[in-house]
Every structure is written in structure tokens, then in C-alpha cells.
C-alpha positions as CSV (number, residue, x, y, z in Angstrom):
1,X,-4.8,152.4,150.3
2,X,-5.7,148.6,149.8
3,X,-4.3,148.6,146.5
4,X,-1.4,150.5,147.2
5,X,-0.8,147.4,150.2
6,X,-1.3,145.0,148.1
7,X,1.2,145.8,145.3
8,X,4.1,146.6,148.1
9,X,3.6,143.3,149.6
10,X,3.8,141.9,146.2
11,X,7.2,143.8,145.6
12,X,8.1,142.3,149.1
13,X,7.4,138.5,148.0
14,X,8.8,139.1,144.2
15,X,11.8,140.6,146.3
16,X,12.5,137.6,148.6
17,X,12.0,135.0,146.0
18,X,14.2,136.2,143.4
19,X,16.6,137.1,146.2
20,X,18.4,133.6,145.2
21,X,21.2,133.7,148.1
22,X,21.7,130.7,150.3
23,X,21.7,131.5,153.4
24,X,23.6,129.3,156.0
25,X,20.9,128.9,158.2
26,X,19.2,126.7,154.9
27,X,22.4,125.1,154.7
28,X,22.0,123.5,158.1
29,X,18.6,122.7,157.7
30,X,19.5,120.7,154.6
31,X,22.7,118.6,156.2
32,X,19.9,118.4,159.1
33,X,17.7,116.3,156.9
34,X,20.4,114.7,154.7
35,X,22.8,113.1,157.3
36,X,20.1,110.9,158.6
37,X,19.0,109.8,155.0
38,X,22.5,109.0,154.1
39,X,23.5,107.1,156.9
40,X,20.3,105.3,156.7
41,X,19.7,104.4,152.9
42,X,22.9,101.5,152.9
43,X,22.0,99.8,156.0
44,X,18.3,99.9,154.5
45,X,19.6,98.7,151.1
46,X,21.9,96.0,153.1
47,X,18.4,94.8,154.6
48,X,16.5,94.8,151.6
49,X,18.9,92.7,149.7
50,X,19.2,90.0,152.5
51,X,15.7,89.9,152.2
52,X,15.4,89.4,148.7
53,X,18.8,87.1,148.5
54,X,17.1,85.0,151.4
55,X,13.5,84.5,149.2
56,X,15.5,83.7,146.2
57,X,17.8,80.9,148.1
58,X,14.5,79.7,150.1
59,X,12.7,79.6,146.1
60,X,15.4,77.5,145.0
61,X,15.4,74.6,147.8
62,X,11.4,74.4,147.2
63,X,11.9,73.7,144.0
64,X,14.6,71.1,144.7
């Protein structure tokens, strides 16, 4: 009986991984979690190269 369980839960699994459909339900999930990243990622890059146009102007005056 085990082994007879254990090979149609393996059919199961095999089953719902090659399935390959996308459902819509992982669609949302997925704009869920990319809409923040790409509103976030040019202010971030916008900061980060202040920062580093900032530390290359300061650089400059020391050296001056």
C-alpha cells in the first residue's frame, strides 16, 4: 500500500511540475513583486550617483 502511495504522489508532483501553464494568479504575484522594484531601482540609482558624483567633486577640491 505504501509503495503503491508513494509512486501516485510522485505521478501527482511529476504532473504539476511539468504542467508548464501560467496561471494568472502567478501573474499577479509577479507584477506584485515587480512594480515596487521598478519604481524603486531609478530613484535608488539617482541616489547612488549623487552620492558618488558628490565624493568625486569633494576628492577634487581636497586635492586643490
Amino acid at each position: 500500500m505504501s509503495e503503491w502511495w508513494k509512486s501516485k504522489k510522485e505521478v501527482l508532483r511529476r504532473k504539476k511540475r511539468d504542467d508548464g501553464r501560467f496561471y494568472i494568479v502567478d501573474f499577479m504575484i509577479e507584477l506584485l513583486i515587480y512594480i515596487p522594484e521598478l519604481l524603486f531601482l531609478p530613484i535608488r540609482l539617482i541616489i547612488l550617483l549623487g552620492r558618488a558624483i558628490s565624493k568625486v567633486i569633494i576628492h577634487i577640491f581636497d586635492l586643490v
